[in-house]
C-alpha positions as CSV (number, residue, x, y, z in Angstrom):
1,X,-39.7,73.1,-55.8
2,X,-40.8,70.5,-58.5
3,X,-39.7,66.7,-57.7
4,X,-37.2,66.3,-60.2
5,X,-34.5,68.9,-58.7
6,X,-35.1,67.0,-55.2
7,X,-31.6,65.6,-55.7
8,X,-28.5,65.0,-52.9
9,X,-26.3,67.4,-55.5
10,X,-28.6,70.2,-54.1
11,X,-29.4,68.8,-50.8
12,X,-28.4,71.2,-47.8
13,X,-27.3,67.8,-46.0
14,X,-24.9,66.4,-48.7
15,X,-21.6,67.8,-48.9
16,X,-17.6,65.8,-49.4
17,X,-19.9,63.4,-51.4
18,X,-21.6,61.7,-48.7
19,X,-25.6,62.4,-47.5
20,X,-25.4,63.5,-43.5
21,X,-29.1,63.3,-42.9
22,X,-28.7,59.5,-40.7
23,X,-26.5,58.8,-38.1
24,X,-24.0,56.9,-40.7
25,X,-22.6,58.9,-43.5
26,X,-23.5,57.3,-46.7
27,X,-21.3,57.7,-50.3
28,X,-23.3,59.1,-53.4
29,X,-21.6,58.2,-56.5
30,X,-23.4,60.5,-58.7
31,X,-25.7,63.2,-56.3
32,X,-26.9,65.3,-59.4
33,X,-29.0,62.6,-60.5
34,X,-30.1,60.6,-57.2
35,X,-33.5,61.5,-55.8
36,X,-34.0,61.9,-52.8
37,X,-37.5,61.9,-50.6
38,X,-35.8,63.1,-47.3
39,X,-33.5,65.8,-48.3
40,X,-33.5,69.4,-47.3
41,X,-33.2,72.0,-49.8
42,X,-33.0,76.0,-50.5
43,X,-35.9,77.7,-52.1
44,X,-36.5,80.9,-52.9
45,X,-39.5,82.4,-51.1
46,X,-41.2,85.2,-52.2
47,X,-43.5,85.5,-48.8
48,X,-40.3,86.3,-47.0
49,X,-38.1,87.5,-49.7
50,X,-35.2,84.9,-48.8
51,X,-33.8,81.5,-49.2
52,X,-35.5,78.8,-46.7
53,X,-35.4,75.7,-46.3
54,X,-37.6,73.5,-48.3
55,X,-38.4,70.2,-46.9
56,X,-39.2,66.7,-48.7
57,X,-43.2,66.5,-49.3
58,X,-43.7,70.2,-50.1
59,X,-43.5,69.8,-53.8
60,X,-45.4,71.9,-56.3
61,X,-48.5,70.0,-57.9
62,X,-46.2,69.1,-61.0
63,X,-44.3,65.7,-60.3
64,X,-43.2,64.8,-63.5
């Protein structure tokens, strides 16, 4: 997963537009475009042939 798509709109924790990954629920106005460093997200894998979670910090080389 490359940086850029690490965003709340595609987080497995976001969902009624607030991010569930602390104990308090906090509002994201505009979660397709707010990056996030702590998120969890679905990847495809091809090792297991099935979506998995991907986890902040396991980016590809390319950042921009």
């Amino acid at each position: 997963m490359k940086r850029t798509e690490m965003v709340c709109g595609k987080c497995i924790k976001f969902e009624e537009n607030c991010c569930r990954l602390g104990p308090e629920l906090v509002r994201i106005d505009d979660p397709e475009t707010h990056w996030c460093a702590q998120g969890i997200w679905h990847q495809w894998s091809d090792r297991f042939q099935e979506m998995e979670p991907y986890y902040w910090g396991e980016w590809e080389g390319d950042i921009c």
